[in-house]
C-alpha positions in Angstrom: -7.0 13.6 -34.6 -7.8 11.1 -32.3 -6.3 7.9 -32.1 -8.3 5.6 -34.5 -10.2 1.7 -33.5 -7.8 -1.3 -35.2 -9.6 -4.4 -36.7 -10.8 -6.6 -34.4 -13.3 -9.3 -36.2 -15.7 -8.6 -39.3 -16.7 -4.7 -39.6 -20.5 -4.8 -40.2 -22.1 -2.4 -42.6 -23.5 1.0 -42.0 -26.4 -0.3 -43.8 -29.1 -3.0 -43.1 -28.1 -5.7 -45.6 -30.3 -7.9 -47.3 -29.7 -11.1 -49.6 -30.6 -11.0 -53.0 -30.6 -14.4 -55.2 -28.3 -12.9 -58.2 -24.8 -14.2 -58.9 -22.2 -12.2 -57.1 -19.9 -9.5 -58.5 -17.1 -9.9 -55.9 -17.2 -14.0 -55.2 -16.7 -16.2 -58.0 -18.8 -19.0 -57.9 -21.6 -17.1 -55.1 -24.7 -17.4 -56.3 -25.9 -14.5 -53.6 -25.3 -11.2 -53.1 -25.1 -8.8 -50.1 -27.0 -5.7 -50.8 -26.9 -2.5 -48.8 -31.2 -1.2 -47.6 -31.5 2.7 -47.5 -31.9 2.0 -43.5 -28.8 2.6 -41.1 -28.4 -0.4 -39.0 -28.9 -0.4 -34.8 -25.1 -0.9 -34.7 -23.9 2.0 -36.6 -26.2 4.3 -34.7 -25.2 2.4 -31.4 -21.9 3.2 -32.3 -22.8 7.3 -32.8 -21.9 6.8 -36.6 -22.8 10.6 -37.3 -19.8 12.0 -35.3 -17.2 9.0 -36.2 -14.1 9.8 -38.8 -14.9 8.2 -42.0 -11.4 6.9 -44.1 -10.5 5.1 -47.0 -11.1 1.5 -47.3 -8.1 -0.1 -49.1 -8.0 -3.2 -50.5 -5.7 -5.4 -49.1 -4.8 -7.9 -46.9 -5.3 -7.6 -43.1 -2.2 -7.6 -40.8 -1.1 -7.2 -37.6 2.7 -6.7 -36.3 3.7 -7.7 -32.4 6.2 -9.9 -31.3 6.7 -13.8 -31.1 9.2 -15.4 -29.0 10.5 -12.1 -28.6 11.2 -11.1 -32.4 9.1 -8.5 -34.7 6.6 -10.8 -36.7 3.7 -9.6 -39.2 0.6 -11.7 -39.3 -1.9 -12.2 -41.6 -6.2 -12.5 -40.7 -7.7 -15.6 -40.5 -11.1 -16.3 -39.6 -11.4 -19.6 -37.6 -14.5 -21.3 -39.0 -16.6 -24.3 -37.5 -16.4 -27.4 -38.5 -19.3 -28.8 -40.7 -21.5 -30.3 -38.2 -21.1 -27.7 -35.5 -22.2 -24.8 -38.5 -25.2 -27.3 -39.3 -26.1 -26.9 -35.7 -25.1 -23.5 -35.4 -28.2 -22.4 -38.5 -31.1 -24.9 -37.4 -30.0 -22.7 -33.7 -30.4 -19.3 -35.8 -33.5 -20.3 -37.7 -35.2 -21.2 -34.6 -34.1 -18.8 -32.0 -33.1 -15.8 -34.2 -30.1 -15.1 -31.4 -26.7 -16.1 -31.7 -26.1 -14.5 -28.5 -27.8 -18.0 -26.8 -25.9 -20.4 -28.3 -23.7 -22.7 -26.8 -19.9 -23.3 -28.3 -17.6 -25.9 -27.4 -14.9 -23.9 -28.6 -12.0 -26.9 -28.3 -14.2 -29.4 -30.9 -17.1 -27.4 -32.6 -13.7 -25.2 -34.9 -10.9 -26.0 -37.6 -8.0 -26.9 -36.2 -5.3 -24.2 -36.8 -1.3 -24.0 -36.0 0.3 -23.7 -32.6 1.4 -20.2 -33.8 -1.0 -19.2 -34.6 -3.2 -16.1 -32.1 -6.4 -14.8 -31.6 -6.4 -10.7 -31.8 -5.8 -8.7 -28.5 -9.0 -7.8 -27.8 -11.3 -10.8 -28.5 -13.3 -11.9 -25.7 -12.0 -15.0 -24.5 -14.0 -17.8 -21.8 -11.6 -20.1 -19.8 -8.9 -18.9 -21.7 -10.1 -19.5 -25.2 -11.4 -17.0 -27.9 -15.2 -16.5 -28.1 -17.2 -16.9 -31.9 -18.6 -13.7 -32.8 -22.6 -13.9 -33.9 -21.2 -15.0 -37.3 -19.9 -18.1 -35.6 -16.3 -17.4 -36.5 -14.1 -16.8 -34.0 -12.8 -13.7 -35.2 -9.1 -12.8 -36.4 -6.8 -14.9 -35.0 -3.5 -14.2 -36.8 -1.1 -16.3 -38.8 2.2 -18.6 -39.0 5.4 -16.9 -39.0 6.9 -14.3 -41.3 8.0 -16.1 -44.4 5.6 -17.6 -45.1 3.1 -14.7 -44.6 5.3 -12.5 -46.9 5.0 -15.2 -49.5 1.4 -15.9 -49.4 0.8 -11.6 -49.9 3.7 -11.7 -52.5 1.7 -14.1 -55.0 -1.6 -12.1 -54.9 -0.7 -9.4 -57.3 -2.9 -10.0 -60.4 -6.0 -7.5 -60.9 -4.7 -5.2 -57.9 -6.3 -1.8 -58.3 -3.7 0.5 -57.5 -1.0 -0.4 -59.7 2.0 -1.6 -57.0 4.8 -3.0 -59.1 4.8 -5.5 -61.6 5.0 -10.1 -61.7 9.1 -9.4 -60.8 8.6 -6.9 -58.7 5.2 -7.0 -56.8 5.1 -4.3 -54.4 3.5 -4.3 -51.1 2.9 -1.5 -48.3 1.9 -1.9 -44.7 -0.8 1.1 -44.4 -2.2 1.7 -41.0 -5.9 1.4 -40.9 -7.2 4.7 -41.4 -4.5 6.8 -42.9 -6.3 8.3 -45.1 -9.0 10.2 -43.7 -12.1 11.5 -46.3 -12.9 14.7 -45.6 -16.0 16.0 -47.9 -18.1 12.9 -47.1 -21.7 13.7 -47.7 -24.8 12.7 -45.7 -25.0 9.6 -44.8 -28.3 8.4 -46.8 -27.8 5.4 -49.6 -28.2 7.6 -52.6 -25.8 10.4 -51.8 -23.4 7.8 -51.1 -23.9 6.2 -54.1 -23.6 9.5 -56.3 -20.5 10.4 -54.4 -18.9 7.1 -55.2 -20.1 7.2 -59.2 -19.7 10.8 -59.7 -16.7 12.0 -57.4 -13.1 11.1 -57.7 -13.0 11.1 -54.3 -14.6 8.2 -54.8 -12.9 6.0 -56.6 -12.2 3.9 -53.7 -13.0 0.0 -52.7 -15.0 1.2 -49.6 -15.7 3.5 -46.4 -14.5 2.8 -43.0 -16.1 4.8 -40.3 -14.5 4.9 -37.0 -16.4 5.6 -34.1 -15.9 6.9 -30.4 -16.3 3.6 -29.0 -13.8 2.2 -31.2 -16.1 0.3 -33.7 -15.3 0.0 -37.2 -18.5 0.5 -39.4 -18.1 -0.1 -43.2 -20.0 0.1 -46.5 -18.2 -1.5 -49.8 -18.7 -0.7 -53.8 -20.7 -4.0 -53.6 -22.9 -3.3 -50.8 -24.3 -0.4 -53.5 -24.2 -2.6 -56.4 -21.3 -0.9 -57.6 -17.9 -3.0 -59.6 -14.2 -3.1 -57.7 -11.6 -3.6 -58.9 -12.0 0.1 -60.5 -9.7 0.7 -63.7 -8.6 4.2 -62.5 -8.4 4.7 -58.4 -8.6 7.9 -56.6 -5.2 6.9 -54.7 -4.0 6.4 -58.2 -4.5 10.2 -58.8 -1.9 11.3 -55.7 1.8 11.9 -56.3 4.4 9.8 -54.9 7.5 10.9 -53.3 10.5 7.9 -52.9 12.6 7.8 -49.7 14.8 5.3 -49.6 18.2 6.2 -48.3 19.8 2.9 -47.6 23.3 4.3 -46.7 21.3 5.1 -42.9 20.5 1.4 -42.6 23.1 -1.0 -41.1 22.1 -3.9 -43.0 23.6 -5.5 -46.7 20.7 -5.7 -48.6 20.5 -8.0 -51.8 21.4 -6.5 -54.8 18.1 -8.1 -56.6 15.9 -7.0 -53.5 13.2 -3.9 -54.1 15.2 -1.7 -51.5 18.1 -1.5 -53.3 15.7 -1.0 -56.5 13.9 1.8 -54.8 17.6 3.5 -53.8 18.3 4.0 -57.1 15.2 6.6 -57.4 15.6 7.9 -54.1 14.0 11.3 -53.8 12.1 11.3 -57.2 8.9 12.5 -57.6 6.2 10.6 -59.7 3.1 11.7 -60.6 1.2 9.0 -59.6 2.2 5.1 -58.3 1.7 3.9 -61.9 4.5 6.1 -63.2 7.1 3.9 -60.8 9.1 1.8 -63.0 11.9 -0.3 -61.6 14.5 -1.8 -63.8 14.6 -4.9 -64.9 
């Protein structure tokens, strides 16, 4: 399989969206929702959406490994918003000229002020060396403060997590590269097929699709987008067996006796029928 695109700023939707004044199912508080038209949107078929891989969408925080100061660090997404006034002028732009494109950002006082530490992702376009706003107005991605504290931040957001990973004393978290795992009896791309497949299949019983394309764009449609709930109780990775490797005796490193290595050592090589089924002892 070819090698697949990596998240660079918002994925758009396969789907012309429209706005409908309901209260939101995913956004507490939102007194909007995004909904999905039965048209395909100019980008997807820009991007040749009928011959690109379609995968899982997982739900999960967005990271990004590389080094800093010469040591391994993982990163969380952040989008860098504007300021208030700069936004304000940033709509009455949009309402009048309809192109984001045209607008004019001065990048050093129209944003939020983030960290030192903090980057923008590798392939953002960037104008006297400083990241470009997308036609959202966020500049997109840049990636955040050091390890520790990005470990902690992910650590804490374990209630209502759809697929089961651990428990309040020991919250589990995996690094999955985007698109690992590939869908492979997808059916035609039309709004009502898709919507069947996700209610009627346990294929799909999944947060999302992520279709990536030739050209290395990331095209997406969510539950919501259809008008459908997630978190799900049941998911379809929730379904797959689960094999434990964790041999720590080929690691040259004294882990904690209280840490989830030495926790998964213990049921090294076991088999479980699904993640649910892994219980850790207390």
């Amino acid at each position: 399989m070819r090698r697949l695109g990596s998240v660079q700023r918002k994925m758009p939707c396969v789907f012309v969206t429209e706005v409908k004044e309901e209260p939101s199912t995913k956004r507490e508080h939102q007194t909007f929702k995004v909904m999905a038209t039965e048209t395909v949107s100019h980008k997807a078929l820009d991007a040749d959406i009928y011959s690109a891989i379609p995968t899982e969408k997982v739900d999960g925080t967005c990271c990004y490994v590389t080094t800093y100061k010469g040591q391994p660090y993982l990163w969380a997404r952040l989008d860098r918003k504007p300021n208030k006034l700069a936004e304000k002028r940033f709509k009455n732009f949009l309402h009048s000229k309809q192109n984001s494109k045209e607008f004019f950002w001065n990048v050093e006082e129209d944003f939020k002020p983030v960290p030192e530490c903090w980057i923008p992702a590798k392939e953002i376009e960037q104008l006297n060396g400083n990241p470009m706003p997308d036609e959202n107005g966020h500049i997109p991605v840049p990636l955040s403060d050091l390890l520790e504290q990005t470990l902690e931040l992910i650590g804490t957001n374990i209630n209502g997590n759809p697929y089961g990973l651990g428990s309040k004393k020991h919250p589990l978290h995996l690094l999955i590269p985007h698109g690992a795992f590939q869908i492979r009896n997808l059916p035609t791309l039309k709004h009502s097929d898709l919507l069947s497949w996700f209610e009627g299949c346990r294929e799909g019983k999944i947060e999302g699709i992520v279709w990536h394309c030739n050209d290395g764009c990331l095209i997406k449609v969510h539950r919501h987008h259809l008008g459908l709930c997630w978190p799900i109780p049941d998911t379809y990775m929730n379904s797959k067996p689960v094999i434990i490797n964790m041999n720590l005796n080929k690691r040259d490193y004294a882990f904690d006796t209280k840490c989830l290595f030495n926790h998964f050592s213990k049921i090294d090589h076991q088999k479980f029928s699904r993640l649910k089924d892994i219980i850790l002892d207390e």
